[in-house]
N, C-alpha and C positions, 0 to 999 in steps of 0.2 A: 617659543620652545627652542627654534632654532640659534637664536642669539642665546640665550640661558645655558645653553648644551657646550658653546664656544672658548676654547683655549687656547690659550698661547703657547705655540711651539716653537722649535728651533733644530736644524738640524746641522750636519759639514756636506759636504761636497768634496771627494778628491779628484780631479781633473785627469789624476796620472792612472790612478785608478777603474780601472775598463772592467765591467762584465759581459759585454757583446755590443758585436758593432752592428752597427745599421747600414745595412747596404744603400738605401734610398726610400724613397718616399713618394709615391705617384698613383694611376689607376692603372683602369681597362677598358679596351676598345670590344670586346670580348659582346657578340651578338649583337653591337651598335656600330660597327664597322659601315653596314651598306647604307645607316641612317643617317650617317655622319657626309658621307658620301653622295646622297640625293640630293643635298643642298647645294643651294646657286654657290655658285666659285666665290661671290666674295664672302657669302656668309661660311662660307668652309674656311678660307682663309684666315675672317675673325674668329671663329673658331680656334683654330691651327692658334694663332696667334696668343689666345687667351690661357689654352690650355698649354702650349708648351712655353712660350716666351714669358708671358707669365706668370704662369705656375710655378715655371723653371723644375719641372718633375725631374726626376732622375730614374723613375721607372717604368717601361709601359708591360702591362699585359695583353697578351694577343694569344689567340688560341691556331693550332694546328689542325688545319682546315683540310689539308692534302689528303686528306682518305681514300680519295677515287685516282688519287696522284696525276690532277692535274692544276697545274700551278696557275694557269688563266684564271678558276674560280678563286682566288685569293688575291684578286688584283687592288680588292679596296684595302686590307691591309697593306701591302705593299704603298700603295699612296699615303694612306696613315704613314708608315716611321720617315717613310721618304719625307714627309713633310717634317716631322718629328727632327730628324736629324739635321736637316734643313736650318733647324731653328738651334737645335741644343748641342750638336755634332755626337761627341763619344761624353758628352758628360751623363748620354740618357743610355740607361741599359736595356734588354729586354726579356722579359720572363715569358717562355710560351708553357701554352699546357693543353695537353691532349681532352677531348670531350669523349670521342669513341675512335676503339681501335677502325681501321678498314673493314666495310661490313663481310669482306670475303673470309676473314680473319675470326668472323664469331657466328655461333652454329645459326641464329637468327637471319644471317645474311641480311641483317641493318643496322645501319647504325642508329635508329632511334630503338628505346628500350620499351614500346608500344609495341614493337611488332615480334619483340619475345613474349613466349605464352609461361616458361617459369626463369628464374634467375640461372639455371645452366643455358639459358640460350640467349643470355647477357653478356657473357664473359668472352671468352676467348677459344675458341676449338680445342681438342682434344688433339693432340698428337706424337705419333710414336715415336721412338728413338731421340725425340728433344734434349738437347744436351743438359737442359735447366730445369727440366721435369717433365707432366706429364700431357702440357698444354704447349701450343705453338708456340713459346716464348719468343725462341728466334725469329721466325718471320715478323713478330710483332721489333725489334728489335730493330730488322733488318728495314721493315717501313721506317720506323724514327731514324737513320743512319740517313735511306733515301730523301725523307722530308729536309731536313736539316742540310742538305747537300741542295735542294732543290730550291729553297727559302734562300740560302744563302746565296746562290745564282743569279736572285729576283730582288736580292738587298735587305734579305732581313736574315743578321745572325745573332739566333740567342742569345745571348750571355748564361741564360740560368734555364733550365729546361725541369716542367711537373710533368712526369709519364702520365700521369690519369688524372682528373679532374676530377674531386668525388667520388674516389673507386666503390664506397659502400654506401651507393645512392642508387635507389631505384627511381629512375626517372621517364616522360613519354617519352623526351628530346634524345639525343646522344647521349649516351652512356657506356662505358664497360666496366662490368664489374668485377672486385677483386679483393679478395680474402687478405690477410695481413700474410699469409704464406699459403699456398693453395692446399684447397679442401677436393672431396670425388664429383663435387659440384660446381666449386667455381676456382679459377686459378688464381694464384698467388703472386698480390704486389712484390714479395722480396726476391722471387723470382723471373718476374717481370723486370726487377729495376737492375739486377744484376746481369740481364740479358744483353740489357740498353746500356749499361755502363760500359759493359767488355767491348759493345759495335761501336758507341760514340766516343769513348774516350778521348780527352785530349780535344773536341771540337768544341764541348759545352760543362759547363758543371749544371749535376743533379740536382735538384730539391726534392723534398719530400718527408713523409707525405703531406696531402692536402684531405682526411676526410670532412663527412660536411659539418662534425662538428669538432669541440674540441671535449666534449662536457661526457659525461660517461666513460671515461678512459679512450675513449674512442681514438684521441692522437696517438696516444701512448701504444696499443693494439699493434696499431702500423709500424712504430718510430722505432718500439724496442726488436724489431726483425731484420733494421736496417743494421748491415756492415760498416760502420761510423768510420772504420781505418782505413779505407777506399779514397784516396785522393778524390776533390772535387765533386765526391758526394754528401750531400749533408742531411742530418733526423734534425 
């Protein structure tokens, strides 16, 4: 049936002709960090070896670990790009992307989404006089400026930064969650990324969003509240 079904086609190609570039092509250490790390040195090594030399990736994903803002618990990332760069120098970029704000930062006082009892004690605290609305925006903001400063000290600077990881996922693990512009329940991604834009500017460009799917409009929701004319951020 398969052969019987089969045509001949042909198509052009124009080389000069671009519709989007591609930044690179690579993974994620993202929750396999400490795994990677319990291995004897030389299986790390061939590792290290395989995956970056190679692979020859040009992008790694790593997640923002800093919540409690101490940088010691992020030490096996730090070994990862260290090794990473090691091997590839600047030809490898790096995407981080947040899992859960600081859990002081959301009414559940955790960052896993088990220990909130409904979806407002997911998100983000309520807070008054916020410049960006009607949730902590800024101090959420004001941590990604800190992390990013503090990464960077320890040898890992973004290139590309996700504020949230799945903002419209409920999960048991890390989570914070977030509306495509915030609702009297949970606070709003385009309020959130406009927070983060205005504190980091100039250190990292934005991505986003990331929810967990793309099927049901679901990207679209997020992408069309973003401000696309924002140097360095991108829908």
């Amino acid at each position: 049936l398969l052969a019987a079904s089969a045509f001949a086609a042909s198509g052009t190609v124009n080389p000069s002709s671009t519709a989007q570039k591609v930044t690179g092509f690579g993974g994620a250490s993202v929750y396999y960090q400490s795994w990677i790390k319990n291995l004897p040195a030389a299986d790390q090594e061939a590792l290290f070896d395989t995956a970056f030399t190679g692979l020859n990736i040009s992008l790694l994903r790593v997640g923002n670990w800093y919540q409690d803002e101490d940088i010691s618990k992020v030490q096996d990332d730090i070994d990862i790009v260290k090794a990473a760069k090691k091997r590839l120098g600047d030809h490898m970029k790096i995407q981080m992307s947040s899992w859960s704000a600081p859990a002081k930062l959301k009414p559940s006082n955790s960052l896993n989404g088990q220990d909130g009892h409904s979806k407002s004690d997911k998100t983000l605290k309520k807070a008054n006089g916020d410049a960006y609305g009607a949730y902590a925006y800024t101090d959420f903001a004001n941590w990604w400026k800190k992390s990013l400063e503090a990464y960077k000290a320890a040898g890992i600077s973004p290139d590309y930064v996700s504020i949230q990881n799945e903002p419209d996922m409920e999960a048991t693990y890390e989570e914070t969650l977030f509306e495509p512009t915030e609702t009297n329940e949970i606070a709003g991604y385009k309020e959130a990324l406009n927070a983060v834009y205005d504190a980091v500017k100039g250190q990292t460009k934005l991505i986003g969003p990331e929810p967990l799917g793309i099927g049901y409009s679901n990207f679209e929701k997020y992408a069309k509240e973003i401000d696309a004319n924002k140097p360095g951020c991108f829908s």
